[in-house]
N, C-alpha and C positions, 0 to 999 in steps of 0.2 A: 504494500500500500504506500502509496507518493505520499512525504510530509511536507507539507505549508509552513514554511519559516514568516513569520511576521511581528511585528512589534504593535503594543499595545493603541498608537495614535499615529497620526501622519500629518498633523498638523502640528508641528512643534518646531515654534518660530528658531529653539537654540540649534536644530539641525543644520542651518543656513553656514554656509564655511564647512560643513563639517561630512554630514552626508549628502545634502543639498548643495551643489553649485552657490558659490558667492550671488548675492544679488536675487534671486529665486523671491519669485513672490507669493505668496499663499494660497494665492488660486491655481498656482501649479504645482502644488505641495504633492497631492497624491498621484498626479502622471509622474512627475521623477519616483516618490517612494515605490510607488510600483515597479520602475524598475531595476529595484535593489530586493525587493524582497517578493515574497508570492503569496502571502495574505496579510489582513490587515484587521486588530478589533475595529466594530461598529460602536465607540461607545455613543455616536449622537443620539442613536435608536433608542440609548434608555433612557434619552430626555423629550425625545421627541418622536413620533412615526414620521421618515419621510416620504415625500411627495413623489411623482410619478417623475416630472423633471428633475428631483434631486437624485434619483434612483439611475434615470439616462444618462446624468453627467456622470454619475461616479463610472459607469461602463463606457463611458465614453473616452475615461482618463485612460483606463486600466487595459493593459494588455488582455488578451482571450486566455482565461484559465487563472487567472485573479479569484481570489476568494475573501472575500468578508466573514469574521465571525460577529454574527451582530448580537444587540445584546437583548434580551427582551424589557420593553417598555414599564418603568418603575410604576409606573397606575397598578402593573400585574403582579412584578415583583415584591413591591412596597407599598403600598396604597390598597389594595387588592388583597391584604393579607393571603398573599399564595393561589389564589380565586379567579380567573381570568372572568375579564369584568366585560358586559354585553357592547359597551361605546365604543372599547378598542379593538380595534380590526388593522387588517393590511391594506394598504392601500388599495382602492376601489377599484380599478380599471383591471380589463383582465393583461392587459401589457406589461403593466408595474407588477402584477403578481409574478408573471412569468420572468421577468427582467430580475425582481430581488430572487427568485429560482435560481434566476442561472449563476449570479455571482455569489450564493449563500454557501460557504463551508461549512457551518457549524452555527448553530445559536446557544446564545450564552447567559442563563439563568443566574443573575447574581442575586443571592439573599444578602439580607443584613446581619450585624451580630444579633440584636436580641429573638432572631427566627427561631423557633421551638421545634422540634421535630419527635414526636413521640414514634418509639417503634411499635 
């Protein structure tokens, strides 16, 4: 099985000089990361669902065979006590469904510390 080397964000202004080209500006953050690495956490996802055009640009950046590990939406995670709650959904179109399809590696359920888990 092929592993997806990735780092946690791709937007991290300190990278500039360092794994980004000097000068790089943050809207071209993730087409160069992409071509350093071959997946990338979603953490915007667990502040927000994105939009169908946020969803084309990121595939637009990313080379074919990029993967996002996104993270699932805090309403579900935290807000939601564990519950997936009826308001949130995937984005509406069936294009954006297909589209975060293709670039999803993996989704990523973060709990909090005070989460309880009875066996």
């Amino acid at each position: 099985m092929p592993i997806s080397i990735g780092c946690a964000v791709w937007s991290y202004p300190g990278w500039v000089g360092e794994v980004y080209p000097p000068k790089t500006q943050s809207k071209d953050f993730l087409r160069v990361y992409s071509h350093h690495f071959l997946a990338v956490e979603g953490n915007t996802t667990f502040y927000a669902t994105p939009d169908r055009v946020t969803i084309d640009r990121w595939i637009a950046q990313t080379p074919q065979g990029f993967k996002f590990c996104l993270k699932f939406p805090r309403a579900i995670t935290h807000n939601g006590l564990l519950e997936p709650l009826g308001h949130i959904r995937s984005p509406t179109s069936r294009r954006s469904r297909g589209s975060i399809l293709a670039i999803l590696a993996t989704a990523m359920y973060r709990c909090f510390g005070s989460a309880r888990w009875d066996a």
